[in-house]
N, C-alpha and C positions, 0 to 999 in steps of 0.2 A: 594695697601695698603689703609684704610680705616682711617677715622681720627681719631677714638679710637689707632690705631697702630701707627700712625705718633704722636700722643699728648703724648704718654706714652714714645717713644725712644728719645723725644726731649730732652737737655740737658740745662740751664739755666748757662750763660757766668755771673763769677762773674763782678759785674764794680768795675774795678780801676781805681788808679790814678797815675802819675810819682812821683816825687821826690819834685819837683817843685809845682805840684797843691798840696801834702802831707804840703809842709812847708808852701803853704797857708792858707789851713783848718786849722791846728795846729797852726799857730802863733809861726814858730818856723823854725829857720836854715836848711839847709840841711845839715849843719854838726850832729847837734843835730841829726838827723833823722839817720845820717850814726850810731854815739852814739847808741841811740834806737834801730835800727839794731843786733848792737851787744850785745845787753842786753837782744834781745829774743820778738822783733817788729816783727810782721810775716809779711810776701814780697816773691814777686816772680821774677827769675831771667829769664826772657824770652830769652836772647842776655848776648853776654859779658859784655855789657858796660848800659843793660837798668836794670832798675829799678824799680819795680812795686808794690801797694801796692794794697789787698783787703781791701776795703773801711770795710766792713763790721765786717773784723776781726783788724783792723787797729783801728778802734774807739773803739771796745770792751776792746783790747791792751789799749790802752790808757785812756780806763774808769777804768780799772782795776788797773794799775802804777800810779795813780794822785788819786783815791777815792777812795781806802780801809782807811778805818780808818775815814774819813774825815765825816765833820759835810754837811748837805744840803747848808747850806751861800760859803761852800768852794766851792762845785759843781756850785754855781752859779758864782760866780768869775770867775768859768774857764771858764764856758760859757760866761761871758762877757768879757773874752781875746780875745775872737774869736775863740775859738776852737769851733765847730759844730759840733754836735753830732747828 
């Protein structure tokens, strides 16, 4: 195989995070998050008991549910709760 065929079948592993690093970045419970979950927070269930979130779709989620509507001074608030976007 040449590495034009090995670069193209490569695949790119989203990065997540658990439950625990999520309640960090968000400034926000892991119940809240369990909440979030069922309101349509997108996660992935690898295991019975684990719980995983795309960072990528996770913050989009959560740009979307906190800033429609909202003024830029709001945006900046949340950013300065500690949510990291």
């Amino acid at each position: 195989m040449n590495d034009t065929e090995s670069n193209s079948t490569k695949t790119t592993t989203p990065f997540t995070i658990t439950t625990r690093e999520a309640s960090k970045r968000y400034s926000v419970s892991a119940r809240t998050l369990n909440h979030w979950r069922a309101t349509g927070m997108p996660y992935l269930l690898p295991g019975p008991r684990k719980v995983l979130f795309v960072v990528e779709e996770a913050d989009a989620w959560v740009l979307k549910k906190f800033a429609i509507g909202r003024t830029k001074p709001t945006l900046a608030r949340i950013a300065s709760a500690g949510v990291v976007l």
